[in-house]
mmCIF file as Biopython writes it, N, C-alpha, C and O atoms, coordinates in Angstrom:
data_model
#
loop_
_atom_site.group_PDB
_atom_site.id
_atom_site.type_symbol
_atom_site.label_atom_id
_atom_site.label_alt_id
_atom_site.label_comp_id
_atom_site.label_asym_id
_atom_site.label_entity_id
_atom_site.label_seq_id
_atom_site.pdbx_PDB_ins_code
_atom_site.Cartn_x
_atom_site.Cartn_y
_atom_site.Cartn_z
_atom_site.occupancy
_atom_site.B_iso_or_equiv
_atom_site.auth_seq_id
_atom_site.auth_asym_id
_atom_site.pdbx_PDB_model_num
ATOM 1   N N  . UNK A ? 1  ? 95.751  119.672 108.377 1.0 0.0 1  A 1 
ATOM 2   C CA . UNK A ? 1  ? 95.300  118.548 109.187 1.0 0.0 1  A 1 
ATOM 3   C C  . UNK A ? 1  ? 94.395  117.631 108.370 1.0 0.0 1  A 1 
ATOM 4   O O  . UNK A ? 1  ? 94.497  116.410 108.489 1.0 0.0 1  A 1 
ATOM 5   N N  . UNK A ? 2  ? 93.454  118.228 107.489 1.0 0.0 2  A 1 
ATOM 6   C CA . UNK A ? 2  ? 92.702  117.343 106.676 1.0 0.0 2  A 1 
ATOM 7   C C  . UNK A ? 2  ? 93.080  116.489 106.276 1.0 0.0 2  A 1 
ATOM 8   O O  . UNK A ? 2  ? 92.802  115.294 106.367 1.0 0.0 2  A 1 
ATOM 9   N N  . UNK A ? 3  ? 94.386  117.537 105.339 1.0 0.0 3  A 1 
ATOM 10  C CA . UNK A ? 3  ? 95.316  116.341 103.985 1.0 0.0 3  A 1 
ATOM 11  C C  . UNK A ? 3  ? 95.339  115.314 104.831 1.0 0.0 3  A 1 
ATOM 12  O O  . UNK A ? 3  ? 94.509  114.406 104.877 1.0 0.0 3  A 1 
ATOM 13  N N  . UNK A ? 4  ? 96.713  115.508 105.807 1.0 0.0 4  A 1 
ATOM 14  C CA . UNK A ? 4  ? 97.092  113.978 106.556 1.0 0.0 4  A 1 
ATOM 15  C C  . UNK A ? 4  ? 95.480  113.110 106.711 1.0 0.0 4  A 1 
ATOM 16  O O  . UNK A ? 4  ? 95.531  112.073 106.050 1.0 0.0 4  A 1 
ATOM 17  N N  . UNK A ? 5  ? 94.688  113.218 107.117 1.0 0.0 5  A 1 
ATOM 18  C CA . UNK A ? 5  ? 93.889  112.738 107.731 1.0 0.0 5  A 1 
ATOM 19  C C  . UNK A ? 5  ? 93.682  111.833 106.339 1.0 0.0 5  A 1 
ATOM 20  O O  . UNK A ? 5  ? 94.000  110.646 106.270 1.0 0.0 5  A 1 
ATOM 21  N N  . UNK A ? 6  ? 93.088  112.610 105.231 1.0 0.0 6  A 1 
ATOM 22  C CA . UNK A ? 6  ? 92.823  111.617 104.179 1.0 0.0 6  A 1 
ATOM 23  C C  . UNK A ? 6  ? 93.878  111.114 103.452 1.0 0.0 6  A 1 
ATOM 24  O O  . UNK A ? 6  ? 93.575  110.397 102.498 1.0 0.0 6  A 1 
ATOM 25  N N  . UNK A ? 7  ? 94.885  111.290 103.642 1.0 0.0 7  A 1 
ATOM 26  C CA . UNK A ? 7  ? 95.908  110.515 103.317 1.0 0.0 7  A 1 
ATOM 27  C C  . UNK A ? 7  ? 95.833  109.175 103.980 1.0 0.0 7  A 1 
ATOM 28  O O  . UNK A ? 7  ? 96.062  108.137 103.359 1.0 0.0 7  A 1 
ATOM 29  N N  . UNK A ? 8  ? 95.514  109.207 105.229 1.0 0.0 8  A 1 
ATOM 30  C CA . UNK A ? 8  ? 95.578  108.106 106.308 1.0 0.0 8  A 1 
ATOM 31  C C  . UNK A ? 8  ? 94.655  107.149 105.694 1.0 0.0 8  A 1 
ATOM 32  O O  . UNK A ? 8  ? 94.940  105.987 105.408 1.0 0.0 8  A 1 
ATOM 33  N N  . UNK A ? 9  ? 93.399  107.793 105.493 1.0 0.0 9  A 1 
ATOM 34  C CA . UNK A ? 9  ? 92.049  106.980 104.774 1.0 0.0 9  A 1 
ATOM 35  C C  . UNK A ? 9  ? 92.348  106.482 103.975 1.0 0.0 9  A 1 
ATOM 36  O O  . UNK A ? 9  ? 91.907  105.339 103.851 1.0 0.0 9  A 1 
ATOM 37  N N  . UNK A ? 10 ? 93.303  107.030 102.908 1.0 0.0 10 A 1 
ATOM 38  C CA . UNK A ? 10 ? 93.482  106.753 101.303 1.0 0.0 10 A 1 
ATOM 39  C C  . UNK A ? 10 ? 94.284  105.290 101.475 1.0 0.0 10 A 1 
ATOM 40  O O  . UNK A ? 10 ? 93.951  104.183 101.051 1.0 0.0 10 A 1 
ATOM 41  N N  . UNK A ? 11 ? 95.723  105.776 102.421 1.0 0.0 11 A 1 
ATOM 42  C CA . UNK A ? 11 ? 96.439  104.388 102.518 1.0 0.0 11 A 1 
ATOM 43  C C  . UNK A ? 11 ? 95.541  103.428 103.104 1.0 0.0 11 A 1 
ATOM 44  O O  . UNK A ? 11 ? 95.617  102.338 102.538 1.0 0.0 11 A 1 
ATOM 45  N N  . UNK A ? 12 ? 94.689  103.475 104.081 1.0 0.0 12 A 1 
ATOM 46  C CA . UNK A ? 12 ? 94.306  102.686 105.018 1.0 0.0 12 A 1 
ATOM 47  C C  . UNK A ? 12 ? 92.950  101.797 104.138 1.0 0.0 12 A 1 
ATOM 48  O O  . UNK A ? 12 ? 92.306  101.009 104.830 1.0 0.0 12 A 1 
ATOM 49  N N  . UNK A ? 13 ? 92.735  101.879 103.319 1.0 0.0 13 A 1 
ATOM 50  C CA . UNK A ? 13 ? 91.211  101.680 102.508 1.0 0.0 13 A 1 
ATOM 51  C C  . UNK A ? 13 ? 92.652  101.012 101.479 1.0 0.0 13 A 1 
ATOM 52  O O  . UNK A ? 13 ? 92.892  99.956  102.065 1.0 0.0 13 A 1 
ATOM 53  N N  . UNK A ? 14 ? 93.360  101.085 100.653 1.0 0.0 14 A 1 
ATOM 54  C CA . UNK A ? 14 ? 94.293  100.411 100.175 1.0 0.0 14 A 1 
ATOM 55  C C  . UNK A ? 14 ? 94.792  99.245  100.164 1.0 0.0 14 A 1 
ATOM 56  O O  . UNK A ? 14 ? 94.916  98.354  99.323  1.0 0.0 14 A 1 
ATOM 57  N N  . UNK A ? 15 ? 95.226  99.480  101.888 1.0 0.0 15 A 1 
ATOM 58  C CA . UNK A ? 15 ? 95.760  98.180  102.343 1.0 0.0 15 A 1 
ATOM 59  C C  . UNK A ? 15 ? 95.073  97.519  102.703 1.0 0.0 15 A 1 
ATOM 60  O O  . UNK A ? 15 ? 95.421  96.345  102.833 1.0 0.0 15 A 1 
ATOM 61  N N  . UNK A ? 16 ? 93.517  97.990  103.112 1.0 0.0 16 A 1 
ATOM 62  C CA . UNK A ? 16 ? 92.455  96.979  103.127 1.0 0.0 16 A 1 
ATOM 63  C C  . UNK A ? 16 ? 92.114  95.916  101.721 1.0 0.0 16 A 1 
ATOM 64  O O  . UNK A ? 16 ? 92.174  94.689  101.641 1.0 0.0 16 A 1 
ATOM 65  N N  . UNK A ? 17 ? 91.790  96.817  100.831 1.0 0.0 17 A 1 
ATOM 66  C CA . UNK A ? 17 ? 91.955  96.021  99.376  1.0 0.0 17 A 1 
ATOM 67  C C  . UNK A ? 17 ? 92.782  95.520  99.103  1.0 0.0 17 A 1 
ATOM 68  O O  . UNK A ? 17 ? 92.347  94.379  98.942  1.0 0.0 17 A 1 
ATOM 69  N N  . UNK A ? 18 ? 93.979  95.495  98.860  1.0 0.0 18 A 1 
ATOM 70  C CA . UNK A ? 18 ? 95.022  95.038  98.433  1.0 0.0 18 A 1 
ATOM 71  C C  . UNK A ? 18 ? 95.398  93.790  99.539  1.0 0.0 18 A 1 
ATOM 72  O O  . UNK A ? 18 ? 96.276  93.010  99.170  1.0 0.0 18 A 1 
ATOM 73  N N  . UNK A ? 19 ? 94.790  93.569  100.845 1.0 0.0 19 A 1 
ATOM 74  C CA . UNK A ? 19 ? 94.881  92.130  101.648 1.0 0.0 19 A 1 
ATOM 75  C C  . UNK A ? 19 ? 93.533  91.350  101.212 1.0 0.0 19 A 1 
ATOM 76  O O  . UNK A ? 19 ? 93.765  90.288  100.634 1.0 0.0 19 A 1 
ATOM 77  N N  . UNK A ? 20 ? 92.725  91.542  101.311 1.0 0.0 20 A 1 
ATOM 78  C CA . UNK A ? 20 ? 91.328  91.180  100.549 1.0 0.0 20 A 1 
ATOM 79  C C  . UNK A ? 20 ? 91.806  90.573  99.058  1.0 0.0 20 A 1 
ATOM 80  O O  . UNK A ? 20 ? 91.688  89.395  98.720  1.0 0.0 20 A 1 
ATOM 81  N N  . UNK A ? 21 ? 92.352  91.610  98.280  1.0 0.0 21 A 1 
ATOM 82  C CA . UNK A ? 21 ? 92.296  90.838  97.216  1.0 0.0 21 A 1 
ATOM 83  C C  . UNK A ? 21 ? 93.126  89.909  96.738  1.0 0.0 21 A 1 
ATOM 84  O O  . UNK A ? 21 ? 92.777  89.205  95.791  1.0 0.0 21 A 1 
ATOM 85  N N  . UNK A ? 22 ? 94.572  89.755  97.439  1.0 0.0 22 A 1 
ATOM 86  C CA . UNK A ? 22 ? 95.870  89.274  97.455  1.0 0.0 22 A 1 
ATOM 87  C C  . UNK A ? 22 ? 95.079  87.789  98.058  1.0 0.0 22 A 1 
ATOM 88  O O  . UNK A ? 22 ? 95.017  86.681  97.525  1.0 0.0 22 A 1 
ATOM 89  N N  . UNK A ? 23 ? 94.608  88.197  99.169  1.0 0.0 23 A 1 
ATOM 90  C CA . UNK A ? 23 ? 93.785  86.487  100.059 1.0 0.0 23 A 1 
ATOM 91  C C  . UNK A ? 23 ? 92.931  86.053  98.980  1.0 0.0 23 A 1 
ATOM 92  O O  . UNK A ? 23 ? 93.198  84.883  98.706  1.0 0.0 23 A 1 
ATOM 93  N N  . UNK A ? 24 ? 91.903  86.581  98.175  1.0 0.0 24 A 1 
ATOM 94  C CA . UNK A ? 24 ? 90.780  85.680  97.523  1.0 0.0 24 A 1 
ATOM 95  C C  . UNK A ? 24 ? 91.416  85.614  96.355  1.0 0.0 24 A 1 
ATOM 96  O O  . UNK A ? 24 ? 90.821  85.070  95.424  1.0 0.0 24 A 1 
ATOM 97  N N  . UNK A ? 25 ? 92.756  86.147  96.142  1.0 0.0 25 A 1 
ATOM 98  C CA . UNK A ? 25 ? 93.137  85.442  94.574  1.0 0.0 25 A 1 
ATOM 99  C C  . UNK A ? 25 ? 94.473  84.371  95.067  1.0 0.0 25 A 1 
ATOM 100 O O  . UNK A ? 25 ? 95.293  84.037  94.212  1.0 0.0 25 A 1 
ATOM 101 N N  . UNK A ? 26 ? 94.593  83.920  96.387  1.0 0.0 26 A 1 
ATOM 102 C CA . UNK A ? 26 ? 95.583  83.506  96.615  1.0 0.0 26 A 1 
ATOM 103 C C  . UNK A ? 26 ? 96.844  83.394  96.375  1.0 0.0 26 A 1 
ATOM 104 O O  . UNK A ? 26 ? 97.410  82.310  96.514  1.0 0.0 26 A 1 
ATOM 105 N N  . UNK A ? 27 ? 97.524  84.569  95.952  1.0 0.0 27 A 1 
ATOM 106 C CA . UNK A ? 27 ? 98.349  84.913  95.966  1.0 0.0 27 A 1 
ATOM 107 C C  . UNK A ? 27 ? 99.634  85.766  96.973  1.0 0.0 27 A 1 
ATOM 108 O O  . UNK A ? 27 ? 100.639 86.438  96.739  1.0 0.0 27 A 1 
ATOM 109 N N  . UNK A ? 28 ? 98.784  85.193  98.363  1.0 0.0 28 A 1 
ATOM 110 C CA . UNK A ? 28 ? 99.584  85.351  99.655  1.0 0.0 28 A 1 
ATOM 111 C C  . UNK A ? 28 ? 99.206  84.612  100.851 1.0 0.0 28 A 1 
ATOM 112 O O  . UNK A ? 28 ? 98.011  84.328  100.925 1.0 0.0 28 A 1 
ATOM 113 N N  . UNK A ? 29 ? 100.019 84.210  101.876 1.0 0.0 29 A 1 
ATOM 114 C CA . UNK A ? 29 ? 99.682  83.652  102.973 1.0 0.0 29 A 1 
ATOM 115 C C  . UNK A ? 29 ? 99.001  84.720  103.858 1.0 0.0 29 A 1 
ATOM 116 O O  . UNK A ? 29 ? 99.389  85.885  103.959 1.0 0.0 29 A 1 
ATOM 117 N N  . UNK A ? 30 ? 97.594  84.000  104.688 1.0 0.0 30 A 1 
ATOM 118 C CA . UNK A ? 30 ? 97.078  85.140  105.610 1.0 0.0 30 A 1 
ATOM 119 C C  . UNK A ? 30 ? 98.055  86.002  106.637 1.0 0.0 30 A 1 
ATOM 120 O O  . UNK A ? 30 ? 97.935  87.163  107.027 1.0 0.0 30 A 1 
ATOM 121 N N  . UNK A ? 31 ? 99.189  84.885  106.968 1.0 0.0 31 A 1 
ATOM 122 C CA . UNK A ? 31 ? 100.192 85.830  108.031 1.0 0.0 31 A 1 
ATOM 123 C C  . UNK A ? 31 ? 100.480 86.883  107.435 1.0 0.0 31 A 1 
ATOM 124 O O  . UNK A ? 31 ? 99.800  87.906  107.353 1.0 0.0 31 A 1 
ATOM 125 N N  . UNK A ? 32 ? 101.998 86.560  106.785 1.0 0.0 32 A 1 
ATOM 126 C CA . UNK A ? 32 ? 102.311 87.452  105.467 1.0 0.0 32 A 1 
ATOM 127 C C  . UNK A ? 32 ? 101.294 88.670  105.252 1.0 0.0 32 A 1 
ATOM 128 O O  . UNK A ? 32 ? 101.507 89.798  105.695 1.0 0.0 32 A 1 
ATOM 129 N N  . UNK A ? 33 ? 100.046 88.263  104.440 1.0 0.0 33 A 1 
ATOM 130 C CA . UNK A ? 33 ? 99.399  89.590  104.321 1.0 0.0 33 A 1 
ATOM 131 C C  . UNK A ? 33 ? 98.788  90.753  105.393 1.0 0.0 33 A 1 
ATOM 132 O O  . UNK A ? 33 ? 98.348  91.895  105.261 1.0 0.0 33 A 1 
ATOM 133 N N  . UNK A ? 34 ? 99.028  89.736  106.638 1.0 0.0 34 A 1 
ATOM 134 C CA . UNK A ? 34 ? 98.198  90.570  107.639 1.0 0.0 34 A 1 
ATOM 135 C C  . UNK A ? 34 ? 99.490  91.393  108.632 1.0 0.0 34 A 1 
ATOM 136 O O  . UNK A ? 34 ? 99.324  92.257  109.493 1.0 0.0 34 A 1 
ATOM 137 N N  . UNK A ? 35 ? 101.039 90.646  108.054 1.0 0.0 35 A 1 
ATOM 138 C CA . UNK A ? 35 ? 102.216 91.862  108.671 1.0 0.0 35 A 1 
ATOM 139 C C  . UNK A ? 35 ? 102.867 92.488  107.429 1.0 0.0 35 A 1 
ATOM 140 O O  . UNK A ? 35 ? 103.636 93.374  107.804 1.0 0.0 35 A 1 
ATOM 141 N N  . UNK A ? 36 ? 102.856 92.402  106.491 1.0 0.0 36 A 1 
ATOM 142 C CA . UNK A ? 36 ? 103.916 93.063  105.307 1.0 0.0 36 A 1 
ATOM 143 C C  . UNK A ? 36 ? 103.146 93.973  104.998 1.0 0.0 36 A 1 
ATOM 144 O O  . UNK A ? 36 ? 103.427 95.094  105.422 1.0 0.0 36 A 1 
ATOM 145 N N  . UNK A ? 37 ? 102.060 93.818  104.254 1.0 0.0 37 A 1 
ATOM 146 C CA . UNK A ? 37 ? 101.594 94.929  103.534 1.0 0.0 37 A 1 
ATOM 147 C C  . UNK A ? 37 ? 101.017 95.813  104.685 1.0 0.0 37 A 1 
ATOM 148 O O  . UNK A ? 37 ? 101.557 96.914  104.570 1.0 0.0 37 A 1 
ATOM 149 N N  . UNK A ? 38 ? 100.233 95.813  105.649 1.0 0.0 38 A 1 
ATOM 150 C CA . UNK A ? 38 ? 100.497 97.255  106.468 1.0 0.0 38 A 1 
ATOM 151 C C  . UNK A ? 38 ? 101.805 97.754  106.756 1.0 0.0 38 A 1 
ATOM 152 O O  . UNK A ? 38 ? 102.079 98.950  106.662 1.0 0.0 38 A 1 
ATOM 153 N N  . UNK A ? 39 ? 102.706 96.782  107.141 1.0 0.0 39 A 1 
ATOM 154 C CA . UNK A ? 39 ? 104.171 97.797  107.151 1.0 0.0 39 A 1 
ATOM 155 C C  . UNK A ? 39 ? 104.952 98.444  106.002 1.0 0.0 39 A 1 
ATOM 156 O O  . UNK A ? 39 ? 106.044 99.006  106.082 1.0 0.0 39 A 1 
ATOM 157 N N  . UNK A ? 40 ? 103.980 98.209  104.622 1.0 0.0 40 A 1 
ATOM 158 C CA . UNK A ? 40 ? 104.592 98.541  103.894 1.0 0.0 40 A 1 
ATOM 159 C C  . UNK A ? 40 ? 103.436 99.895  103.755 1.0 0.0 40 A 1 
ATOM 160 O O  . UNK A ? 40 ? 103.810 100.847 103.069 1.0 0.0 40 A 1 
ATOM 161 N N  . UNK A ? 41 ? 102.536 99.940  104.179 1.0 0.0 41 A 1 
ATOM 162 C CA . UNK A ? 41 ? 101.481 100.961 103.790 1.0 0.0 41 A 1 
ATOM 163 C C  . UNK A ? 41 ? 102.087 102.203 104.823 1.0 0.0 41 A 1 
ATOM 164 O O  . UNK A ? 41 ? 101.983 103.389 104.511 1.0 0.0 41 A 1 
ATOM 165 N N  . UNK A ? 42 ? 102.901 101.621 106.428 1.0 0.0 42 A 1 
ATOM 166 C CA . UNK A ? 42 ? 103.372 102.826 106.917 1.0 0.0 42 A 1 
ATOM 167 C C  . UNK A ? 42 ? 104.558 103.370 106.575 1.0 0.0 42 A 1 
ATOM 168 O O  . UNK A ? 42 ? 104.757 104.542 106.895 1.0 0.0 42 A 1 
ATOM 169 N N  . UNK A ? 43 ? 105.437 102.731 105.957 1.0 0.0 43 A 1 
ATOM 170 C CA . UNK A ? 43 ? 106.279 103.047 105.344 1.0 0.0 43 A 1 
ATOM 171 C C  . UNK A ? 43 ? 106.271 103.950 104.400 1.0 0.0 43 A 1 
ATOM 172 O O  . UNK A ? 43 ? 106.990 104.949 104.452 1.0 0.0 43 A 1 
ATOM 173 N N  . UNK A ? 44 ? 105.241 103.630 103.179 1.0 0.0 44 A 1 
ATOM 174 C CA . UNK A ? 44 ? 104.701 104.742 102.105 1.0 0.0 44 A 1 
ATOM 175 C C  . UNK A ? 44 ? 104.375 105.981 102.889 1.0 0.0 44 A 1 
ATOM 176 O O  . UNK A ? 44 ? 104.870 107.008 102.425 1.0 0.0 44 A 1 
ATOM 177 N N  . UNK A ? 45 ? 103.465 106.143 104.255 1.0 0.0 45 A 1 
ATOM 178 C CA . UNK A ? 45 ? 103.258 107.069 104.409 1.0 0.0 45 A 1 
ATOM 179 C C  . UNK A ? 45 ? 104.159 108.340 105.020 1.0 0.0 45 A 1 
ATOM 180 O O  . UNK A ? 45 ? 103.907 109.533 105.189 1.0 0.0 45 A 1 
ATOM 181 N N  . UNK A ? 46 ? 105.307 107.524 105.265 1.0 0.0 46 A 1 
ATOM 182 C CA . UNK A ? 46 ? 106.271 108.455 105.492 1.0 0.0 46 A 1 
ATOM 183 C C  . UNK A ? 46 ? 106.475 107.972 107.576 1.0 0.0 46 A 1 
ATOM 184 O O  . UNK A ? 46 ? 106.909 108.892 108.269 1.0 0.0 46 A 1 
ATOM 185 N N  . UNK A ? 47 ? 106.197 106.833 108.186 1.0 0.0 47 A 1 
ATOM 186 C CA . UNK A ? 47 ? 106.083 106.500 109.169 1.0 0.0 47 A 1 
ATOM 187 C C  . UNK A ? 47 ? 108.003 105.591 109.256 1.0 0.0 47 A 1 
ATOM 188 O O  . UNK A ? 47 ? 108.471 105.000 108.283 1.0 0.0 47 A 1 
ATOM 189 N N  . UNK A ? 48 ? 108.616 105.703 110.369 1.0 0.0 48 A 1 
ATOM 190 C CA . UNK A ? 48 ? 109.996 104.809 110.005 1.0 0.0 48 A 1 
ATOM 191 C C  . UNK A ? 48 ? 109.771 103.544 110.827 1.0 0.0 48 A 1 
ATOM 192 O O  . UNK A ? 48 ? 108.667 103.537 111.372 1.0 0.0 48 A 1 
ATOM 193 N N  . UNK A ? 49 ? 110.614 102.354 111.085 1.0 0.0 49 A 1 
ATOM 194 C CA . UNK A ? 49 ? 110.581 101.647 111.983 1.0 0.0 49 A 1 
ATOM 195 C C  . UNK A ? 49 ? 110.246 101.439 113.242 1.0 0.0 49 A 1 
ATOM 196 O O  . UNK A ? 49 ? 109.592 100.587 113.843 1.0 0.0 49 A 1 
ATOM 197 N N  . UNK A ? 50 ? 111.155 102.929 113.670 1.0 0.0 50 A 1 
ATOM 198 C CA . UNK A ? 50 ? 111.039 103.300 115.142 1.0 0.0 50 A 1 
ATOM 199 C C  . UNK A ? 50 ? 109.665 103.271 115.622 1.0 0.0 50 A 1 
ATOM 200 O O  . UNK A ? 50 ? 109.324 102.872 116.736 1.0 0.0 50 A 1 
ATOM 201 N N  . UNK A ? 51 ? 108.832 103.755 114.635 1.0 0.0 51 A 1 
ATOM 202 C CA . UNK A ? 51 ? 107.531 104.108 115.222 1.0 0.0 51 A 1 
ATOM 203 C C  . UNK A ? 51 ? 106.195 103.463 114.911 1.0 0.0 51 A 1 
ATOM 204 O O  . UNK A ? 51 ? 105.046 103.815 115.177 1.0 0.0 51 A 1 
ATOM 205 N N  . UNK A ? 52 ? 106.811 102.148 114.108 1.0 0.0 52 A 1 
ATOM 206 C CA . UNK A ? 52 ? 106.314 101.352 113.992 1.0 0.0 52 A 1 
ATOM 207 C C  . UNK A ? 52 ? 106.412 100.003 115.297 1.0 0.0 52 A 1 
ATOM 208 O O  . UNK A ? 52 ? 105.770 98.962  115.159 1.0 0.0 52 A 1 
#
């Protein structure tokens, strides 16, 4: 139960940085960063469409 848990943290602290830093180097639109890269962070975690 841990693992998952910090797995969750690990992705979730990720995709926080990685929208943060994508926005202040402008190298993405705020929409864009605020739907792709979390669906791509549940995806990594092993989450499918459905349950997204």
């Amino acid at each position: 139960m841990e693992e998952s848990s910090t797995l969750l943290t690990i992705v979730g602290l990720l995709i926080i940085i990685s929208i943060v830093t994508l926005l202040i180097i402008k190298k993405i639109s705020p929409v864009v960063g605020m739907i792709l890269i979390p669906i791509v962070g549940a995806l990594l975690i092993g989450h499918g469409f459905g349950d997204i």
